[in-house]
C-alpha positions as CSV (number, residue, x, y, z in Angstrom):
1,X,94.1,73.5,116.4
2,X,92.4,76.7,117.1
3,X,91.9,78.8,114.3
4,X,91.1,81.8,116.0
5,X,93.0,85.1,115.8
6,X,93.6,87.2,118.5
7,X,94.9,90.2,120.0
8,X,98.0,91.1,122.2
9,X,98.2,88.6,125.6
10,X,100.5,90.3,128.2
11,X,104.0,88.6,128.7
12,X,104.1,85.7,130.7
13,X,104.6,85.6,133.8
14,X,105.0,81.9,134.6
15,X,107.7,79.7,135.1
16,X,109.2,76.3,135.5
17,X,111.8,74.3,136.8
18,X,112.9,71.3,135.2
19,X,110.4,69.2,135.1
20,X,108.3,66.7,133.1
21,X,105.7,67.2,130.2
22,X,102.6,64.9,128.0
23,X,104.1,65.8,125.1
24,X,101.9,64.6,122.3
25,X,101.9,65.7,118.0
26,X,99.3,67.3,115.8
27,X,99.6,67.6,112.2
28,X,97.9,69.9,109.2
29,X,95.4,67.6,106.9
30,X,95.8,68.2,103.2
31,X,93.0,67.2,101.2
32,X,95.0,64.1,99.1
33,X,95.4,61.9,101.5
34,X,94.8,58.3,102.0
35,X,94.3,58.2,105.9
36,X,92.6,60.4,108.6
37,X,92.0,59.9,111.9
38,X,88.4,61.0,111.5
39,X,88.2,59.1,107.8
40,X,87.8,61.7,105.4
41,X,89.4,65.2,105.5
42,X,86.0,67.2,105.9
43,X,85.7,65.7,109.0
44,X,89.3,65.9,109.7
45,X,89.4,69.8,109.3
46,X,85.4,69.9,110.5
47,X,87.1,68.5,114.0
48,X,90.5,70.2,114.0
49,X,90.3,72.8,111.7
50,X,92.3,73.7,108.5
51,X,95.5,73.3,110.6
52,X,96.9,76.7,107.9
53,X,97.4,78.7,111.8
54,X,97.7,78.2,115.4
55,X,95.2,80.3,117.9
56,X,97.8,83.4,118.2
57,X,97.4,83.8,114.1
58,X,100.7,83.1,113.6
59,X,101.1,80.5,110.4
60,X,102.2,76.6,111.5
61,X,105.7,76.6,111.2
62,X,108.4,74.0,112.6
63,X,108.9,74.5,116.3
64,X,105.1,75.9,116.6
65,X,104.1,74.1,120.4
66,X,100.5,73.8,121.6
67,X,100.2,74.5,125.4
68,X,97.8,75.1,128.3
69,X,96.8,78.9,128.4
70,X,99.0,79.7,131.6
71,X,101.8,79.7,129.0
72,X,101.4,82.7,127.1
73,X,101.7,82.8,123.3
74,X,105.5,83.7,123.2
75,X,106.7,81.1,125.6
76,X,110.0,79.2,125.4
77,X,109.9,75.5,126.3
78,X,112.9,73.1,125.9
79,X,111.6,69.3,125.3
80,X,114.7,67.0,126.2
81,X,115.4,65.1,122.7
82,X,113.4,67.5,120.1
83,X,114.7,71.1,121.0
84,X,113.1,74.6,122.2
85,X,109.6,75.2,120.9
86,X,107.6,78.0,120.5
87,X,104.0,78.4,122.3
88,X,101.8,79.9,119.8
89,X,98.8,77.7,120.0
90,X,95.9,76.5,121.9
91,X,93.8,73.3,122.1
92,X,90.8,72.0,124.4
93,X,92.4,69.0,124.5
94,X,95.3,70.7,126.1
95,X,95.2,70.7,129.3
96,X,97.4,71.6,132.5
97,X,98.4,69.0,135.2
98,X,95.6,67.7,137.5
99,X,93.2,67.7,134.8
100,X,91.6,65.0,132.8
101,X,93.5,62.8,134.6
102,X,97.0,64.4,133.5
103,X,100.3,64.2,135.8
104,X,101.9,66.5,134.0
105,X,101.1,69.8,132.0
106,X,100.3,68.5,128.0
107,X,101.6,70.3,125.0
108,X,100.8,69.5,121.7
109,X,104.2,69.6,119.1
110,X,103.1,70.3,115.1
111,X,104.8,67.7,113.3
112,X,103.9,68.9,109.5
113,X,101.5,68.7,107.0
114,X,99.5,65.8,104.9
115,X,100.4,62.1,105.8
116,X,103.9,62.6,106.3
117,X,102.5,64.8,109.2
118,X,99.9,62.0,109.8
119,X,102.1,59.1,109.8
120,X,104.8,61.0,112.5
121,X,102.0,62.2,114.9
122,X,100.8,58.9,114.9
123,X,104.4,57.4,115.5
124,X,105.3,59.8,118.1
125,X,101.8,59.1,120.1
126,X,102.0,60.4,123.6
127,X,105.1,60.4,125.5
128,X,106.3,61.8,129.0
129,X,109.4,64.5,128.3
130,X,111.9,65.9,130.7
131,X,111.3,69.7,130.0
132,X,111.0,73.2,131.1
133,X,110.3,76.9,130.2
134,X,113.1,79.1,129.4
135,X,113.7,82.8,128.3
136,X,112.1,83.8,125.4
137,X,115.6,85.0,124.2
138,X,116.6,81.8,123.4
139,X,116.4,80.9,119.7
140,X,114.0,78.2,118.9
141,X,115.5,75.0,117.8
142,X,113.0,72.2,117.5
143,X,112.7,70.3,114.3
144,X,109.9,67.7,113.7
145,X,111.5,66.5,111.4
146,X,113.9,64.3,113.5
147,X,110.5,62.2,114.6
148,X,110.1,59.5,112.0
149,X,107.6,59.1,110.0
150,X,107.4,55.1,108.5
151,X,104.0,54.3,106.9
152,X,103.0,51.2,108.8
153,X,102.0,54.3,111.1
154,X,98.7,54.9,109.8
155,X,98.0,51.0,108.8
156,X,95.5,51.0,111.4
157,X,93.8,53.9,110.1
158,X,90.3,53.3,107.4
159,X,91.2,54.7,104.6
160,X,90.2,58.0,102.9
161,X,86.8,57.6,100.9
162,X,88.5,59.8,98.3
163,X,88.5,58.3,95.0
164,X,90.1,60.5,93.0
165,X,91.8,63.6,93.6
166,X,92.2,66.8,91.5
167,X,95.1,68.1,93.2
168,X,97.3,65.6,92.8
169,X,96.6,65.5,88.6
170,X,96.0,67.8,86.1
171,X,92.9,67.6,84.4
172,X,91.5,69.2,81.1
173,X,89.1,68.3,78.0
174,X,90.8,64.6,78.2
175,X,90.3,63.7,82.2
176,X,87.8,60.8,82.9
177,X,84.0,62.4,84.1
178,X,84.7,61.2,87.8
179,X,87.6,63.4,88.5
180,X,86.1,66.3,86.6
181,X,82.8,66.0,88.4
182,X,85.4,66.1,91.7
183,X,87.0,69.4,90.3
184,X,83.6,71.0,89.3
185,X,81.9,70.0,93.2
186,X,84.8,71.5,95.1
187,X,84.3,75.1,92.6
188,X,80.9,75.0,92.8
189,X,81.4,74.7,97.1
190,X,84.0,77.6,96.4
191,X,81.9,80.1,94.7
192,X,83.6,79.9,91.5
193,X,81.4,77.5,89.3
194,X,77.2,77.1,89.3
195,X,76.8,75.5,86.3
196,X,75.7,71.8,85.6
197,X,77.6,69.3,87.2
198,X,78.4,66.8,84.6
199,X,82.1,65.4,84.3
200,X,82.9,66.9,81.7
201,X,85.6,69.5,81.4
202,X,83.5,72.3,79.5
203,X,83.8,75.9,78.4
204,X,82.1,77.3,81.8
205,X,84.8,75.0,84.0
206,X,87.1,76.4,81.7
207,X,86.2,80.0,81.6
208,X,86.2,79.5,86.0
209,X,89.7,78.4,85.3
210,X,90.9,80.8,83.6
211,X,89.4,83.9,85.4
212,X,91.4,82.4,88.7
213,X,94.9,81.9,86.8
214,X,93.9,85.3,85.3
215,X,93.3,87.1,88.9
216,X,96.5,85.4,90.4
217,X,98.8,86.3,87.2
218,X,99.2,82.7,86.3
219,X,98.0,83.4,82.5
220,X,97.5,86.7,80.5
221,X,95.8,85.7,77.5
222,X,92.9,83.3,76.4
223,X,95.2,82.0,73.7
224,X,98.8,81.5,76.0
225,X,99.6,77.9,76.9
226,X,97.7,76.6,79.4
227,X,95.0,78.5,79.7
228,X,91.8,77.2,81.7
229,X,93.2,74.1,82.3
230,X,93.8,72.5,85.7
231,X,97.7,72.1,85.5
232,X,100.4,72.4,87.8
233,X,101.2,75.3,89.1
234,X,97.1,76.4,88.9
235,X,96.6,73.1,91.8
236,X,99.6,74.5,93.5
237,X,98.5,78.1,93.9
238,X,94.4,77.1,94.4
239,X,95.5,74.6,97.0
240,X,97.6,77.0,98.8
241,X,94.7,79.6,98.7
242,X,92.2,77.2,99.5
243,X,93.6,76.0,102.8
244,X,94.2,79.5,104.2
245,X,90.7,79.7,103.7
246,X,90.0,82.1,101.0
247,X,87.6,80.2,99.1
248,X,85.8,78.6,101.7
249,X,82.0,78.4,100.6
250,X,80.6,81.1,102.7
251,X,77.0,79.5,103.2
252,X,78.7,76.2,103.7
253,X,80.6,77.1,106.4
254,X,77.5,79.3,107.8
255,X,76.1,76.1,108.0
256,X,78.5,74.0,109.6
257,X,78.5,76.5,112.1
258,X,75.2,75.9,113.4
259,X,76.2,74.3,116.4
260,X,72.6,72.3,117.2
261,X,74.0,70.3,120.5
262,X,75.1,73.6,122.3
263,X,71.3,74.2,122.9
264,X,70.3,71.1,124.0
265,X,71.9,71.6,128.2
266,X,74.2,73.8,130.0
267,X,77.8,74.0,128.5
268,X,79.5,71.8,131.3
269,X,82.4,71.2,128.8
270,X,85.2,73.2,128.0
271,X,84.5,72.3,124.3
272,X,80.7,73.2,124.8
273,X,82.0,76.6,126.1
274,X,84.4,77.0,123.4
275,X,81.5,76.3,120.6
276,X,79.6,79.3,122.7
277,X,82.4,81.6,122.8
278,X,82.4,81.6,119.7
279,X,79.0,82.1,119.0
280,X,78.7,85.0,121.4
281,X,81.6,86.7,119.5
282,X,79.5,86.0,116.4
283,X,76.8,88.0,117.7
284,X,79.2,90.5,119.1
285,X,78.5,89.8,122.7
286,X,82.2,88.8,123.4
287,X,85.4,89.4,122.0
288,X,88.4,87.8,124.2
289,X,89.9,84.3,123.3
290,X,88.3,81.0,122.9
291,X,89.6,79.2,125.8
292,X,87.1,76.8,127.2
293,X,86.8,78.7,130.2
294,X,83.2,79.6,131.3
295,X,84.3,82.4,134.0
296,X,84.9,84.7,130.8
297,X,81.6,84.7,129.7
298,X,79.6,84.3,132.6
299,X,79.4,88.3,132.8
300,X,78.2,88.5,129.4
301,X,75.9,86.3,130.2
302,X,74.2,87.8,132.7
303,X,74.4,91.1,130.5
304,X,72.2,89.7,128.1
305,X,69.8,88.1,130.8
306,X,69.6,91.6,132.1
307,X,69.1,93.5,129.2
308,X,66.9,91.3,128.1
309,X,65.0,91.0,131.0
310,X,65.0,87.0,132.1
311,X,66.7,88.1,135.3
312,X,65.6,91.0,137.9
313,X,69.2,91.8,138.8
314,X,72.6,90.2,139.1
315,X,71.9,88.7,142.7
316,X,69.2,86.4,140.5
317,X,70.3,82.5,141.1
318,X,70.1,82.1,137.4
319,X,72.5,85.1,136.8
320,X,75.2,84.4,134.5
321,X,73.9,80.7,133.5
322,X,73.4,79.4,130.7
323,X,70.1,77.8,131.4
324,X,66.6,77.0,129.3
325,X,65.4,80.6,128.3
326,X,69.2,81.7,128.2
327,X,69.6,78.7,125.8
328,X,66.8,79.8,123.7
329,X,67.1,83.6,123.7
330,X,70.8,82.7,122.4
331,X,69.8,80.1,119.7
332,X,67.0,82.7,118.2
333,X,69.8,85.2,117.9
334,X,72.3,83.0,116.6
335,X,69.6,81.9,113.9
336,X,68.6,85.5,112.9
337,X,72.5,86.1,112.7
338,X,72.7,82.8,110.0
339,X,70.1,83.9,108.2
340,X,71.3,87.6,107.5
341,X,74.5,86.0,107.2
342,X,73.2,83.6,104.5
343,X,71.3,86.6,102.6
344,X,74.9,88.8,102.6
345,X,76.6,86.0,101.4
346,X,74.1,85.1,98.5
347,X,74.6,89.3,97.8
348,X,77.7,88.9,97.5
349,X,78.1,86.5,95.2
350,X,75.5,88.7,92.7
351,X,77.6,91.5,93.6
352,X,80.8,89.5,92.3
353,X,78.9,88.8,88.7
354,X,77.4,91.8,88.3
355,X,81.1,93.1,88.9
356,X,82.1,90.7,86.7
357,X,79.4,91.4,84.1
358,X,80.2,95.4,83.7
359,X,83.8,94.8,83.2
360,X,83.1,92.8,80.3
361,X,80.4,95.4,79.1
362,X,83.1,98.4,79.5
363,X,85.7,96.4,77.7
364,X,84.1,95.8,75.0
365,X,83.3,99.7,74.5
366,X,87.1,100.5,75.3
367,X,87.9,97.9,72.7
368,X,86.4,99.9,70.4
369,X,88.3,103.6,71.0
370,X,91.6,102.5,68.9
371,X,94.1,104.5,68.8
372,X,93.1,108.0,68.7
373,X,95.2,111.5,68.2
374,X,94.6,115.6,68.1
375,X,93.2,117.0,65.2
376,X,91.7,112.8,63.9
377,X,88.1,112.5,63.4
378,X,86.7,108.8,63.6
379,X,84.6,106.8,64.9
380,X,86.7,105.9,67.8
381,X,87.0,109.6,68.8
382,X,82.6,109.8,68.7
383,X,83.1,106.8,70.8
384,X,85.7,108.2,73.3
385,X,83.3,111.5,73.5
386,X,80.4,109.3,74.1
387,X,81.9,107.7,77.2
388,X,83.5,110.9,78.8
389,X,79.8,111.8,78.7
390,X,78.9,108.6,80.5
391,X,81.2,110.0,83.5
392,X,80.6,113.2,83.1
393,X,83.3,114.8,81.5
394,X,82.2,115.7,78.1
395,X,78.8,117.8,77.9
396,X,78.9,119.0,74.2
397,X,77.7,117.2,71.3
398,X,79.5,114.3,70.2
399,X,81.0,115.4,66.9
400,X,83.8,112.5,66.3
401,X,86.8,115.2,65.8
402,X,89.3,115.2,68.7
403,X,89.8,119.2,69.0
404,X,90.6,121.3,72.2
405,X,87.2,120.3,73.8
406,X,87.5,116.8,73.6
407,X,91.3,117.4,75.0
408,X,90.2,119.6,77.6
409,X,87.5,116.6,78.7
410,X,90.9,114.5,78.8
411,X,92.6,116.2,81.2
412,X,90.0,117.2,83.7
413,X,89.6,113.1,83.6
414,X,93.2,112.3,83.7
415,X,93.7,115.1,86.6
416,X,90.9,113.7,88.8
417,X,92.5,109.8,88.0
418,X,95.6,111.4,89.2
419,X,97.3,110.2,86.4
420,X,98.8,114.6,85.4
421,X,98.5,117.3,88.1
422,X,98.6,120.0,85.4
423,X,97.9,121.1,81.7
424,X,102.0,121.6,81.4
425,X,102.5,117.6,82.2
426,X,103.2,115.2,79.6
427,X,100.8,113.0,78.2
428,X,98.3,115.7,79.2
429,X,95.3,115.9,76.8
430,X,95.8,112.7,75.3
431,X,94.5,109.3,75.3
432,X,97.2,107.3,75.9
433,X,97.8,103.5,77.4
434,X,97.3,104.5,81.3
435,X,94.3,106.5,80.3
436,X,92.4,104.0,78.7
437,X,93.1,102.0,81.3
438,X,91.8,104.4,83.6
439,X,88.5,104.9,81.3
440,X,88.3,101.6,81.7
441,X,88.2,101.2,85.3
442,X,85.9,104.2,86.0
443,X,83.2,103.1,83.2
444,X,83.6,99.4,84.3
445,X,82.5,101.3,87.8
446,X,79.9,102.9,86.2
447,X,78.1,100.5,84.6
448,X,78.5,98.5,88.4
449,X,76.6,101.5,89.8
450,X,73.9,101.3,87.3
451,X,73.1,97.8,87.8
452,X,72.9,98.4,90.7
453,X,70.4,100.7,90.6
454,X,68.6,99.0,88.6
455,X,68.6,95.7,90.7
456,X,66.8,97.4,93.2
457,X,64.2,98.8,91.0
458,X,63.8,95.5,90.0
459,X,64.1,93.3,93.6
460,X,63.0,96.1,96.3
461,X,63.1,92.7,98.9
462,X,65.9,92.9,101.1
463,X,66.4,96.2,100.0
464,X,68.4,97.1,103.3
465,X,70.5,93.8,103.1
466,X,71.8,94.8,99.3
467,X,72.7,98.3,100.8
468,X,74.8,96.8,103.6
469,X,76.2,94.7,100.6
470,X,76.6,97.4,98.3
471,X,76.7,100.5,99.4
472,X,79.6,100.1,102.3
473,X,81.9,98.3,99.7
């Protein structure tokens, strides 16, 4: 499965009598299961990818079809036995009739998710189907879920090298130091633990924990039930995140992409020209669909040679191909694109701490402005003055009584927060709930800002790296 999203394909313009088609199954790997075809589910998704979308960018969903690229993403096709499916994928392996040996055009029918999804592709195997394309008015009727899916399927599959999987338990101070050293790998590959790796559930795996229940609204307080541990619905939502890709280690998957057979010959395979598509859209050469189809790119090819000079002109015999020194004038730009890609993901991760690191800074002052009131003099209101002046909204001396200056200060805050649009407004003037929160927000901001000024004071290397970073966020 293709996970590559894409824009708008014209309507299609093909059809079909009745007919026959290869109709073969695909399924999406979870990462708890006991079989793979490849034998472990990092090679499994490393060779078919996540399996969370099909190449149009629509999510897998029941009647989802995989088909040659003459049908366009849209397309109708009734398969005698399973229904009307829905063409909204792409595969190199699929493939129209007359090639790779094929009698008949192939599609590809998702059959679900984990090993159920394993063990019915694997049943179903590949099977000639009386078929043909219809209107696109028809409503889509196919359900896997009629293919069955018995478990001696997958009995001549090696099983999966996982030992122990944190999905499928919860884990907490109690868990055995295998599976916790699991859980505290797969964090530290998403970018949300870099502390020891030890096995045993501790205070940092907890604190990583709880800031992910806390930025999904899973847990409010340090002290509510639950809190930092690794139960139920925590797996549920991480996992569901996790395979739509959201906490995929970006320098990881930087490296997997460094493709080190595409520059060893020509690409004389449609998967060798789908591996440089995609590399050429990487370097923003090319921005049509992965296909597997060399004519696309052959212009941009030549583009490059031209502008860079290895041809003369177009009529050059080596024009558009993807020869020695167009091999190696690609692979040096691919591998100055990894590394600034590797130095603005390493940015980013500082940028998330130091985001991190002034929120806790500001809250801790906020904590500290109780409740205050006209006319009081404390010092929470010296406090309060103290960090209007921070953001520029108090210039007089900080005198801890909350008069009309300190109100005025307020408002001119709470007007440019949008929180009142006038003097007349109520609340206006007054440090209420939604203006500390506000307060909060713009000195959490501030102190951002400030580190990172003073970062690069302190690191002027990469200095024009950290402003792409930082200063286009």
């Amino acid at each position: 499965m293709l996970l590559i999203v894409i824009g708008f394909f014209p309507a299609n313009t093909y059809s079909s009598d009745t007919g026959y088609f290869i109709v073969t199954a695909y399924y999406s790997p979870l990462p708890d299961q006991q079989h793979y075809i490849m034998g472990s589910y990092e090679k499994e998704i490393r060779m078919n990818g996540r399996g969370t979308n099909g190449a149009s960018g629509r999510e897998v969903f029941s009647w989802m079809l995989a088909a040659p690229k003459k049908y366009a993403f849209g397309t109708k096709i009734y398969l005698e036995g399973l229904g009307i499916g829905d063409v909204q994928d792409r595969g190199g392996a699929i493939v129209q009739k007359g090639q790779r040996w094929f009698k008949h055009d192939r599609i590809d029918v998702w059959v679900g998710k984990w090993e159920e999804g394993l063990q019915r592709a694997m049943y179903w195997g590949n099977r000639k189907v009386k078929g043909q394309v219809i209107a696109r008015s028809k409503a889509s009727t196919l359900d896997y879920s009629i293919i069955p899916a018995p478990a001696w399927a997958t009995n001549n599959l090696v099983k999966s090298t996982v030992v122990a999987n944190f999905f499928s338990a919860p884990l907490g101070v109690w868990s055995n130091q295998s599976q916790v050293k699991q859980l505290q790998e797969f964090l530290t590959q998403a970018w949300l633990y870099s502390w020891e790796i030890d096995g045993v559930y501790n205070n940092d795996i907890i604190n990583a924990v709880f800031d992910f229940q806390v930025e999904n609204a899973l847990i409010s307080y340090e002290s509510e039930y639950g809190a930092g541990y690794w139960g139920t619905q925590t797996r549920k939502l991480f996992l569901k995140k996790y395979l739509s890709g959201e906490y995929t280690n970006p320098l990881e998957s930087i490296e997997q992409d460094v493709y080190t057979t595409l520059f060893d010959g020509p690409a004389n395979s449609p998967e060798k020209v789908e591996v440089l598509q995609d590399v050429l859209s990487k370097l923003d050469l090319y921005s049509a669909e992965i296909d597997g189809d060399y004519s696309s790119i052959s212009d941009v090819i030549m583009d490059l040679q031209l502008r860079e000079e290895l041809i003369e002109n177009k009529y050059h015999p080596a024009a558009g191909w993807f020869g020695p020194k167009t091999r190696e004038l690609v692979q040096s730009k691919y591998s100055s694109y990894l590394e600034q890609q590797k130095i603005l993901a390493e940015l980013e991760v500082e940028k998330k701490k130091l985001q991190e690191l002034s929120g806790q800074q500001a809250t801790q002052v906020i904590e500290n402005i109780d409740s205050v009131a006209f006319g009081q003099v404390s010092p929470s209101v010296r406090e309060l003055q103290l960090t209007l002046s921070k953001l520029w909204y108090f210039n007089h001396k900080d005198t801890a009584i909350f008069g009309k200056v300190t109100s005025n200060s307020i408002l001119k805050f709470q007007i440019d927060s949008e929180l009142v649009l006038s003097a007349s407004d109520v609340g206006a003037g007054n440090y209420g709930p939604k203006t500390k929160q506000a307060l909060l927000d713009a000195l959490t901001q501030h102190i951002y800002e400030q580190k990172l000024i003073e970062r690069e004071q302190d690191n002027p290397i990469e200095q024009e790296s950290a402003e792409i970073i930082y200063f286009t966020a």
